[in-house]
Structures are given as C-alpha cells and as structure tokens.
C-alpha positions as CSV (number, residue, x, y, z in Angstrom):
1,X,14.9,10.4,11.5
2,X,18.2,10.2,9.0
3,X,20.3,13.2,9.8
4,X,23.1,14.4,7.1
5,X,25.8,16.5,7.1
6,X,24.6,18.1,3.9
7,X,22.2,18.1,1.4
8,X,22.1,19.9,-1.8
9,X,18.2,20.3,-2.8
10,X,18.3,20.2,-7.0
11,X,20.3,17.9,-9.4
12,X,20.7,20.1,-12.2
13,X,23.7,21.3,-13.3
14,X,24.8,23.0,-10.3
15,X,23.6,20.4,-8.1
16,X,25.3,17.6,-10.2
17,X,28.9,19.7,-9.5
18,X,28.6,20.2,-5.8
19,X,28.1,16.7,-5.4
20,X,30.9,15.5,-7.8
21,X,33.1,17.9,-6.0
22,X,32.4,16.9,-2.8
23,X,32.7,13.6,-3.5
24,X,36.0,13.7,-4.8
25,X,36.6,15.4,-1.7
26,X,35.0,13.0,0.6
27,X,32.6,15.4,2.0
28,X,29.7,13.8,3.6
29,X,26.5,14.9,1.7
30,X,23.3,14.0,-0.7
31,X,21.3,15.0,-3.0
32,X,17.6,15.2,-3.5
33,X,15.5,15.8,-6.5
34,X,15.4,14.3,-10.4
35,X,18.5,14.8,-12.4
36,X,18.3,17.1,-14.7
37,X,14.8,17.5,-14.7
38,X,13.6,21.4,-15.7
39,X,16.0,20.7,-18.7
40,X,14.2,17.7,-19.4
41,X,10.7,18.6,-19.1
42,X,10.8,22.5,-19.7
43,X,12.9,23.0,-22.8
44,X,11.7,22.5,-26.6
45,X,12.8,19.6,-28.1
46,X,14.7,20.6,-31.1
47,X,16.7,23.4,-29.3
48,X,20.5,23.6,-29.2
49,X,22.5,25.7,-26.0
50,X,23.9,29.3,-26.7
51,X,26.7,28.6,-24.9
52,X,29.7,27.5,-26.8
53,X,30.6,23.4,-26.1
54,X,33.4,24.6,-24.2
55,X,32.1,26.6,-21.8
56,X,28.7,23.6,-21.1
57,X,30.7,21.5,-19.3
58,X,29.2,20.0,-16.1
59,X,32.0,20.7,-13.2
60,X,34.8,17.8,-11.7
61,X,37.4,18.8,-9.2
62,X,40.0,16.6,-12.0
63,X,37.7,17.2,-15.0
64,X,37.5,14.0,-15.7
65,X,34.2,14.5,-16.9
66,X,33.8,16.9,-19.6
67,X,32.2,17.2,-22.5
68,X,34.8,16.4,-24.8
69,X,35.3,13.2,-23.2
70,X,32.4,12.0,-23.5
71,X,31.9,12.5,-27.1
72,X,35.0,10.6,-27.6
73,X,33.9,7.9,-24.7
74,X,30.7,7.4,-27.4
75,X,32.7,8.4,-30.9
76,X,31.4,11.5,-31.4
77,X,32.3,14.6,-32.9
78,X,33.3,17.7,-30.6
79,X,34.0,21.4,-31.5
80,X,35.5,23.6,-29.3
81,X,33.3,25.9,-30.4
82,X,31.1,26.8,-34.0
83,X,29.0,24.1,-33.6
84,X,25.5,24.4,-31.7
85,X,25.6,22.3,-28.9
86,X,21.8,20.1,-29.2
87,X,19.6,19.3,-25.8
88,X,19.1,15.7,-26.7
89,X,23.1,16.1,-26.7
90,X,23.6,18.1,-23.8
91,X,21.1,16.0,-21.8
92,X,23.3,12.4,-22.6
93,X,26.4,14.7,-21.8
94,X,24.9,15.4,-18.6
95,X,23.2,11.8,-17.6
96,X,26.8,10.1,-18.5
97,X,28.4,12.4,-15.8
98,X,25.8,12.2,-13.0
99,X,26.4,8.4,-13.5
100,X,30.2,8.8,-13.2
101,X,30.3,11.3,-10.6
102,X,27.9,12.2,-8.9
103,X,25.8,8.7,-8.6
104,X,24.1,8.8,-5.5
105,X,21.1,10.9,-6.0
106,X,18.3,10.6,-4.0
107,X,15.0,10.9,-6.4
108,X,12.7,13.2,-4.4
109,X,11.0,15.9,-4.0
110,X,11.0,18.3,-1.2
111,X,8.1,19.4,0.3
112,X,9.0,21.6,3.1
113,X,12.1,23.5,4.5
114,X,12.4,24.2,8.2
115,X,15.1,26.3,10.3
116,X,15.4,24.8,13.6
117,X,18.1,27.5,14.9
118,X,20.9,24.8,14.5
119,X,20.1,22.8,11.6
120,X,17.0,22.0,9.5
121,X,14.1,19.5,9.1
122,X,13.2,18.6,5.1
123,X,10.2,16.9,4.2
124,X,10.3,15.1,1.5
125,X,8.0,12.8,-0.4
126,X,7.9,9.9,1.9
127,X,9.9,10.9,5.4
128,X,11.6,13.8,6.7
129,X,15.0,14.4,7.2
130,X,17.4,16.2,9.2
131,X,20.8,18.0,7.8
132,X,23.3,20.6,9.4
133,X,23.8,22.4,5.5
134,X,21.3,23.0,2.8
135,X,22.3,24.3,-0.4
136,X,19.5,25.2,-2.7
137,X,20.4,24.4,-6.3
138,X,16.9,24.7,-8.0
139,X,17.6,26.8,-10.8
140,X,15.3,29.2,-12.0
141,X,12.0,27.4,-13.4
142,X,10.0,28.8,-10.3
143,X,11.0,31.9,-11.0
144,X,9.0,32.4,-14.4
145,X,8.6,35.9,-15.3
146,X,4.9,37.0,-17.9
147,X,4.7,40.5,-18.1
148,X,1.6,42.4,-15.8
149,X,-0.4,42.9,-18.6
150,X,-0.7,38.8,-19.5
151,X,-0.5,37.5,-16.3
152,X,-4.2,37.2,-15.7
153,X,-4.5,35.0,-18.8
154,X,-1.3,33.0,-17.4
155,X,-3.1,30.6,-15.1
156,X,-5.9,27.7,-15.3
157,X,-5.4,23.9,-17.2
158,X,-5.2,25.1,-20.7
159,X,-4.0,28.8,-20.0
160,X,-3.8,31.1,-23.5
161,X,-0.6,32.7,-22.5
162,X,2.2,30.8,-21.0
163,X,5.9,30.8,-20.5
164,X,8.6,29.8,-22.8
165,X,9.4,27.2,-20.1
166,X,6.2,26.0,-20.2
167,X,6.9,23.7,-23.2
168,X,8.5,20.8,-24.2
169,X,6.3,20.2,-27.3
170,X,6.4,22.6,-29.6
171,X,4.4,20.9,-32.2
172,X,1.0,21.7,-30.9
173,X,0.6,24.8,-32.3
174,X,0.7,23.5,-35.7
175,X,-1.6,25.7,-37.6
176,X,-1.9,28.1,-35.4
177,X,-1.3,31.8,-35.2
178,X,1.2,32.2,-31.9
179,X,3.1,35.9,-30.6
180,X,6.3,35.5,-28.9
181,X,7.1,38.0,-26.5
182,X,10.7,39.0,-25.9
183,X,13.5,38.5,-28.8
184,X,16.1,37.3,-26.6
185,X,17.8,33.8,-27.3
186,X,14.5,32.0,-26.0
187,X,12.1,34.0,-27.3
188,X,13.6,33.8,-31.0
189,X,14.8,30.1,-30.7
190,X,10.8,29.6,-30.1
191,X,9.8,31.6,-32.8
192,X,12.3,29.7,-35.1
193,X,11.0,26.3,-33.9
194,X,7.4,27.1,-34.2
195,X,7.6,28.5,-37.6
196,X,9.2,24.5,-38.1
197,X,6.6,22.5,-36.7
198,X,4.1,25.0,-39.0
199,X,2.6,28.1,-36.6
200,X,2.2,31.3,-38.0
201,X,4.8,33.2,-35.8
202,X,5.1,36.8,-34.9
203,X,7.7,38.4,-32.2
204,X,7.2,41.2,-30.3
205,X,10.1,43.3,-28.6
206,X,10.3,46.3,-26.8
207,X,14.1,46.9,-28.0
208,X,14.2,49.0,-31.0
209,X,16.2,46.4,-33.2
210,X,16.7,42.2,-32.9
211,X,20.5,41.8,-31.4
212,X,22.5,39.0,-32.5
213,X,25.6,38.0,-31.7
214,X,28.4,38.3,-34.3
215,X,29.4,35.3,-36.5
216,X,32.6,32.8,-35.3
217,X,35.4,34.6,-36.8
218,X,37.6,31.2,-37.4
219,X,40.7,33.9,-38.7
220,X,40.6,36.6,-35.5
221,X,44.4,37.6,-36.2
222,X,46.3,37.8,-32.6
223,X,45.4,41.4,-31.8
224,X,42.0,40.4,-32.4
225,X,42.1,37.9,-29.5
226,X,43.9,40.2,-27.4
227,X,41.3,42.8,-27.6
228,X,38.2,40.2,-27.5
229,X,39.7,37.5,-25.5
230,X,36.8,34.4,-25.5
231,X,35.1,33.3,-22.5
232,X,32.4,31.4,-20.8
233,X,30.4,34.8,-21.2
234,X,31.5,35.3,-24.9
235,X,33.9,38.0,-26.2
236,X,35.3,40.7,-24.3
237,X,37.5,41.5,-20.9
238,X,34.2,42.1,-19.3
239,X,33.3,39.0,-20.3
240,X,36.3,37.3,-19.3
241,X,35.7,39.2,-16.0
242,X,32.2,38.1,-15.5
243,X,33.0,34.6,-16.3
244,X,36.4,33.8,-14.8
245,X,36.1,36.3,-11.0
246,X,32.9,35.5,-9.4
247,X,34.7,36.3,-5.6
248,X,36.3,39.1,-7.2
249,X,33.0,40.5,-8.5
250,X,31.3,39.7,-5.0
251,X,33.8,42.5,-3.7
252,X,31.8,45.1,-6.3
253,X,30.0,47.9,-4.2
254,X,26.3,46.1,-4.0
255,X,24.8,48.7,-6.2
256,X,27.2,48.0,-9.0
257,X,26.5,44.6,-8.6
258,X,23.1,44.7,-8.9
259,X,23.0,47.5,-12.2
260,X,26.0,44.7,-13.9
261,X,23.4,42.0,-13.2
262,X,20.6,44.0,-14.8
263,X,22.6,45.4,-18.1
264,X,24.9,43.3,-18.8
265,X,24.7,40.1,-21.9
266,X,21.6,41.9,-23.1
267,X,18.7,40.4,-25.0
268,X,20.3,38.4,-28.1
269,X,20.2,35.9,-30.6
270,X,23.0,33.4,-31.1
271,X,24.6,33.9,-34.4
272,X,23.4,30.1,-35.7
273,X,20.0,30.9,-35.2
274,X,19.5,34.6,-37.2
275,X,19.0,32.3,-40.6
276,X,16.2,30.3,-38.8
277,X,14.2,33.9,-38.1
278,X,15.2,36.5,-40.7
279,X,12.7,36.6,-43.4
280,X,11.0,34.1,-41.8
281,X,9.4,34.7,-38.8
282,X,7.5,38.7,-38.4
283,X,10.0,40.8,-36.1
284,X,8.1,43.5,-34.8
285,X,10.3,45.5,-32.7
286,X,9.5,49.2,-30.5
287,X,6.1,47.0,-29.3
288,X,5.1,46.1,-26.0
289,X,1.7,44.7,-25.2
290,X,-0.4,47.2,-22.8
291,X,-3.8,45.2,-22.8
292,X,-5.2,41.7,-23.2
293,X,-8.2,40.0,-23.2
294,X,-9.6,36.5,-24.5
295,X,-12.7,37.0,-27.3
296,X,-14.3,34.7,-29.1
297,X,-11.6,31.7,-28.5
298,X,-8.8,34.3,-29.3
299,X,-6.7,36.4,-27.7
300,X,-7.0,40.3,-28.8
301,X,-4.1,42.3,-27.7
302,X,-3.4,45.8,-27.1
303,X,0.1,47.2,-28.7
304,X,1.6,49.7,-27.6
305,X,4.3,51.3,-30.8
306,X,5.3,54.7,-31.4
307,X,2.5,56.1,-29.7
308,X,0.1,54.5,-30.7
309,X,-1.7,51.4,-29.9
310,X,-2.9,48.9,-32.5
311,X,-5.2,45.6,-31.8
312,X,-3.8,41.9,-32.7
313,X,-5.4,39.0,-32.9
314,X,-4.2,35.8,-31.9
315,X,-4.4,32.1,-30.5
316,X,-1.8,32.1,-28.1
317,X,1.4,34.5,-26.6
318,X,4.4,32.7,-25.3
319,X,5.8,34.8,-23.2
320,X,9.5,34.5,-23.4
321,X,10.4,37.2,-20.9
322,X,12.8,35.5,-18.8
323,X,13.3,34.9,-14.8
324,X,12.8,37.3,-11.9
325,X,14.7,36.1,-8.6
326,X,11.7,36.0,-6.0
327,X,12.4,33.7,-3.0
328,X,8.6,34.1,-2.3
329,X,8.0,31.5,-5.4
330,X,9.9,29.1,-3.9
331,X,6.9,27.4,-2.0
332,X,9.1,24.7,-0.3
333,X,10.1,27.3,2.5
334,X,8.3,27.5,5.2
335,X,7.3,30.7,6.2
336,X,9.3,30.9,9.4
337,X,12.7,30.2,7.2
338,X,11.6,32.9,4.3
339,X,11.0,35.8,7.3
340,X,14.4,35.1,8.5
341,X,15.9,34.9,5.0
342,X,17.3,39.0,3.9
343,X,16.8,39.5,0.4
344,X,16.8,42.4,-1.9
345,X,14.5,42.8,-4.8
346,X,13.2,39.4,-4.1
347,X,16.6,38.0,-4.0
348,X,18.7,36.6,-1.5
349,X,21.3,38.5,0.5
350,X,24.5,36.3,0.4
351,X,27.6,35.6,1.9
352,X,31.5,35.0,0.5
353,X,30.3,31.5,0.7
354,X,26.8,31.7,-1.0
355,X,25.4,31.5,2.7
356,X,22.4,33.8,3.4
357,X,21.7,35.3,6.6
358,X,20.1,31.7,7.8
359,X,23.3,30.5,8.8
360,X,24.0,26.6,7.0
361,X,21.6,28.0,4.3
362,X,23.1,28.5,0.8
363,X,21.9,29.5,-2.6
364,X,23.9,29.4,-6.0
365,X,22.6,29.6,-9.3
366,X,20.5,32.2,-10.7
367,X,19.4,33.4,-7.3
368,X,23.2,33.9,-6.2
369,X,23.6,36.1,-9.8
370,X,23.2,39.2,-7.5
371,X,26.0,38.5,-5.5
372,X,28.6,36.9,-8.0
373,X,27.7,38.4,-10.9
374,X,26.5,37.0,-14.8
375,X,27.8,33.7,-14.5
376,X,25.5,32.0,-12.1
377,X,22.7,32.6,-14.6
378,X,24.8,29.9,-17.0
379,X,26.1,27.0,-16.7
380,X,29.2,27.8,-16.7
381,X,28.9,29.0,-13.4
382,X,28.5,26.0,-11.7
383,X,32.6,25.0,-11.6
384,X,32.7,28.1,-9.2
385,X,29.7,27.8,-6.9
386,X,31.2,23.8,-6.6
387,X,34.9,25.0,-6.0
388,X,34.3,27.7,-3.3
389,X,31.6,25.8,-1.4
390,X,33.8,22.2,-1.3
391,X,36.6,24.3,0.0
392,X,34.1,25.8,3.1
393,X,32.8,23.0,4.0
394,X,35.9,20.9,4.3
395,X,37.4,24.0,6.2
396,X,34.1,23.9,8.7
397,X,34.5,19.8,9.1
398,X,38.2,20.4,9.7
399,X,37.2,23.2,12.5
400,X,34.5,21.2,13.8
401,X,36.9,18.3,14.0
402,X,39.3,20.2,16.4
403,X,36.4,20.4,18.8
404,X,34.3,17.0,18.9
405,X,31.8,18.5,21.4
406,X,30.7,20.4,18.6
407,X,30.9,17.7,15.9
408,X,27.4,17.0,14.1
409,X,25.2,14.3,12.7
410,X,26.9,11.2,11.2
411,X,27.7,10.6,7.3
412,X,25.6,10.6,5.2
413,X,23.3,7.4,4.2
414,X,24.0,7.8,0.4
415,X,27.6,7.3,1.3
C-alpha cells in the first residue's frame, strides 16, 4: 500500500494552490481528484465570474502564474478589472496553471476516508492509500442548499426542481416556463441566461428589492479610494478586511465570526449583469415559496407575499439558493472519522492551521468560511489557505526531522 506524506483530496482552485505552493517548496505531497471539475461540469456555459480579473487568480508562492500572464503567454487582452471575466476563459486560465504548476495530479476519486489514530487509509477508485495529512479541498458542490418546501420534488432522474449547480446546459429549457429562486449573483445570472437560450423566466426573492452592485467608477477621485479602498471582496475596509486578514479574523470571538459569515456580501447582482435582467426577466421580490406539488406535468406553487398566498404555475424551479456547510453530505467519510470530527452548525471546528479536531485533518474552502471569514467562499481565498498551510507543514517536517524516530512515510510517488 503507497503511503504519502500528504494528500490534498480536490483539484479545484484551492487544491491547485496547495499543490503549487508546496511544490515550490518541495513539500512531499499529491493530489487526487479531476482538475477543475465542479467548474467544469456544474456551471452554465455562457456565464462570466463576479469577481473582478484581479482578484481570480489561481495562487503561486512567486506568482508566476497569474492571470495576466497567461493572457499575454496566449495574446489576449487583460483588464485589471471592468471587464467580466468568462468560464470558458477562466477554465483555460486555470488548465494552463495546473499544467505549469501544479502538474502531478492524480485523476481519482475517493471513495472512503479512514482515521487510523496516526494517519489515514483513502480508498480510491482502484487501490487504497495511506498518508500522514489530508487536506480536503472539495469545494462546495455537495453542499447544495433547496429550500424545505422543494426538497421533496429535488430528487429522482429527471427531478422538476433542481439546483443552480445542477446545470451545465442551459438551453434545454427553451420554450419553457422556468422560476428561479433566490436573486443573488447565481440566481439572476440564470435567469438572464435562460431568458437567452428562450425560457420564459420569473425570479422569486424573499429580499424586498434586487441588490446590485454599483457600476466601475473609472474616475473615483483619491478620497474616494481612500474611503472605498478595492479588494478581493469588493469596496470597503471591511472588505479589505475580509479579504486581506483571514488569521486576523480567526482571532474574532466565534460568535462574531459566525454572524460576519452569515451577513456579510449579501445577496447581489454584479453591475454587468443588471442590463441582462431588468425589463427583461419578471422580478418578483417579498415572495417565498410555502408549498409545492407536481399536477398535471407541472409544478403548482404556493407563494407566500404580503400575507397572502397566490398559486403559480410552472415547468420547472431552479433553485438558486446557495450552499449550507454540512460535513454529513460529504459521503467519503466514514462514519468513525465524521463522529470524531467537532463541527458547529454542520460545519467544521478548525484550528490556526485549518486542522479540525482529527489531528492531520484539514479543511479550507467554503467549509473553513466559519473560521476565517468571507474569503474562503471565493477564490480569492485560496492564496491564504496555500500560504499558511505550506508554512505548517514545512515547520512539522522540519520538527519531525529533528527527531527521526518519529519521521513518517516516504515521499511521495507523484514526486
């Protein structure tokens, strides 16, 4: 049975930076699972990144890697920022620097996670594995959230409600009459594409009005800046905060934490996309669906607005409601590892170090978001989770190295 050092389960963003900073670092490790594959298979075709290009770069210790260079590596145009940032774009950005730096990947699936009290077993497609470190990097496509009301209609081959994430292929409901649930960048980015591949589209929102962010100001005069400094978050010193001080968030009282994580960067549209919705797609805000049920091929749903309830008809509800943190969804841990595993609300309990109370057992990403704030639910966050994880596990190896009784496993087999 291999045994490794560590392994890094995910190659998606964050997965892609731990490796290329630990290789840089030559840090014995590898990585398993399909680069870049929820973005691949579970995002629209057609849609463009709210982040700004600057702040959806994939992470480098030397930055050698970023996006800007490889637009001018292929001849292409690059904005700072002002310019919607495409998937088909973002995914060639993102192939281009798994292939520079973080090459060894080791395309499979894992099956099964097991704590052995000093290390773990994996099972994978086609052998199991041994490794001292696991860090989980599987972003947040298992943790799908459809509201109670829909669920039971969520499930079976052909389901009439289904996630946001659920599609790739937006053009099959050409013709037909869809709701979107939620007005927040997914929800109205879905509503826009539908409406341009030729569904009849209506949104529905509990908020009382559609938010959207404000349009670039290209002439912000100095004071401007000062008082809305730009981040990886967007505008704002809290922003700036959120984006830039993950450790210094971590040091929050965990009840701040957790109301920052749940308030903050509400619901909103990105300023490019309001043009693609307004007048164009039916808003219907103060409405929340209380009751649904399938009749006659269609859906028939009970909304809640104003005190009252009025019935819609419809073929289909995409329910672009976002991602609840659950580490019971995550059905590659066994049962034994999830017991030991504290969590809070479903989320994991973590560490200075993005270690849980398994010990060798880290998460980043949107489950660390309760711990370090905003910024592991973006990209963006990834340059941190990379930079403070490289720099514990070379300070463990050098530890470990000062007493060789207690050294572990050899390097790893990708290396």
């Amino acid at each position: 049975m291999a045994t490794f050092e560590t392994i890094i389960i995910g190659a998606g963003p964050y997965g892609l930076s731990i490796a290329a900073h630990l290789r840089s670092a030559d840090v014995s490790h590898a990585v398993v699972g399909q680069p870049m594959a929820s973005w691949r298979r579970h995002m629209p075709a057609g849609m463009a990144l709210k982040s700004e290009a600057f702040a959806s770069n994939l992470s480098d210790p030397e930055r050698r890697y970023t996006l800007q260079r490889f637009c001018a590596s292929r001849g292409l145009a690059y904005a700072h920022k002002g310019v919607p940032l495409s998937i088909v774009d973002f995914l060639d950005y993102a192939d281009w620097f798994q292939r520079q730096a973080a090459p060894e990947i080791w395309n499979s699936t894992l099956h099964n996670l097991r704590w052995l009290g000093n290390g773990f077993e994996l099972t994978l497609d086609d052998r199991p594995v041994m490794a001292k470190r696991v860090i989980v990097a599987t972003g947040h496509l298992a943790f799908r959230h459809v509201p109670h009301a829909l669920r039971h209609l969520a499930d079976g081959a052909h389901p009439p409600v289904s996630h946001s994430a659920d599609h790739q292929d937006l053009a099959r409901f050409c013709g037909d009459d869809v709701t979107v649930i939620g007005c927040g960048q997914s929800g109205l980015e879905t509503a826009a594409l539908l409406h341009e591949q030729g569904a009849n589209v209506r949104v529905l929102a509990r908020a009382a009005a559609v938010d959207w962010n404000p349009d670039l100001d290209r002439s912000k005069s100095l004071f401007a800046r000062l008082r809305q400094p730009e981040s990886g978050l967007g505008p704002g010193w809290r922003s700036l905060f959120y984006s830039q001080a993950p450790r210094a968030f971590f040091m929050l009282p965990a009840a701040k934490r957790r109301h920052i994580v749940a308030t903050s960067h509400a619901p909103a549209g990105a300023w490019w996309l309001k043009d693609r919705v307004v007048g164009k797609v039916t808003l219907l805000t103060s409405h929340h669906v209380s009751a649904a049920a399938e009749r006659a091929g269609r859906l028939e749903l009970s909304v809640r607005s104003d005190g009252d309830t009025v019935q819609i008809a419809t073929d289909h509800v995409i329910a672009a409601t976002g991602y609840r943190v659950d580490l019971s969804r995550l059905a590659f841990l066994d049962p034994d590892i999830r017991a030991a595993i504290k969590t809070a609300d479903g989320a994991p309990v973590l560490n200075s170090v993005f270690e849980s109370s398994v010990p060798g057992l880290h998460f980043v990403g949107i489950a660390s978001a309760r711990s370090f704030g905003p910024v592991m639910r973006f990209v963006y966050g990834a340059r941190h989770a990379a930079a403070i994880l490289t720099s514990h596990i070379r300070s463990s190896a050098r530890q470990r190295s000062k007493s060789p009784s207690t050294a572990f496993g050899a390097k790893s087999a990708a290396r």
